[in-house]
C-alpha positions as CSV (number, residue, x, y, z in Angstrom):
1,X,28.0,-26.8,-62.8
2,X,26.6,-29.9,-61.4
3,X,28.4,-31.7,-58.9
4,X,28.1,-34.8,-57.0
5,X,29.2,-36.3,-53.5
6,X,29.5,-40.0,-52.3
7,X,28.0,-38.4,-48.4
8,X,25.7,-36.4,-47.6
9,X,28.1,-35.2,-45.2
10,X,30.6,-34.3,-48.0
11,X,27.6,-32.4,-49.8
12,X,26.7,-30.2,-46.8
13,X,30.5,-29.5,-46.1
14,X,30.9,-28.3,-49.9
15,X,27.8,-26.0,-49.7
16,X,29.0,-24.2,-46.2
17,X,32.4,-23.8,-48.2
18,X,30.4,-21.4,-51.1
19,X,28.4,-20.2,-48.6
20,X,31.6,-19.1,-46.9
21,X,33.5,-17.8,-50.2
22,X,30.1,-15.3,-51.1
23,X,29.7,-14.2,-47.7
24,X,33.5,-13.0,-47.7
25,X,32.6,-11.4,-51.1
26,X,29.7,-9.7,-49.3
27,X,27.4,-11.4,-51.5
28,X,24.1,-12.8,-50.3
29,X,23.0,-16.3,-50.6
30,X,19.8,-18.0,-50.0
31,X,20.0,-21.8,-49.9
32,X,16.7,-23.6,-50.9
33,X,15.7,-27.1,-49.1
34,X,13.3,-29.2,-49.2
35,X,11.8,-29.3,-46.0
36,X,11.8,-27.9,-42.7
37,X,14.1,-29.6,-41.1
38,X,16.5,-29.7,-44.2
39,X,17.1,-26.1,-43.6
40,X,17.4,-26.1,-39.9
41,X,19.7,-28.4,-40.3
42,X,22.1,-26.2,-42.9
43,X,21.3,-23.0,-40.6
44,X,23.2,-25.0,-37.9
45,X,26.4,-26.1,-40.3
46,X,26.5,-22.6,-41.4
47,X,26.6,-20.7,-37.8
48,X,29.0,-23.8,-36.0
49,X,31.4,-22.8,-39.5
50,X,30.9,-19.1,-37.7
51,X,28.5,-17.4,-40.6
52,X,25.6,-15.6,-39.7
53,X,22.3,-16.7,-41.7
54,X,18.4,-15.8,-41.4
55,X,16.5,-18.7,-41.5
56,X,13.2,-18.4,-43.3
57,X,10.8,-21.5,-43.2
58,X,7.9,-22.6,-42.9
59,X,7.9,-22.2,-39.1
60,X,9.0,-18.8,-38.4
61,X,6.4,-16.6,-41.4
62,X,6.5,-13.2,-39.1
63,X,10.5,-12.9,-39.1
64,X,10.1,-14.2,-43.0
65,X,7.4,-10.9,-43.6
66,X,10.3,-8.5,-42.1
67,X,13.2,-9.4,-44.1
């Protein structure tokens, strides 16, 4: 379903929460972004809410070949 946010801040928060409800499922998840720095930036919400997450972007290509 589409949603919508009035913050950014409030958009972030909500995707760390489904992030958080399919990793207790045991279900993996891979959140696209736009740009570099959009997805170190969710990488960082998602490990300070405590979930572990392998960042693949455009920077790191070797650890993105071994997963």
């Amino acid at each position: 379903p589409t949603r919508l946010y009035l913050t950014g801040d409030d958009r972030d928060r909500a995707l760390a929460s489904l992030v958080a409800l399919a990793h207790r499922a045991t279900r993996p998840v891979l959140v696209a972004c736009q740009s570099v720095r959009d997805s170190e930036r969710y990488a960082e919400l998602l490990r300070a809410d405590g979930l572990p997450c392998v960042l693949l972007n455009a920077k790191n290509d070797r650890e993105e070949a071994e997963v």
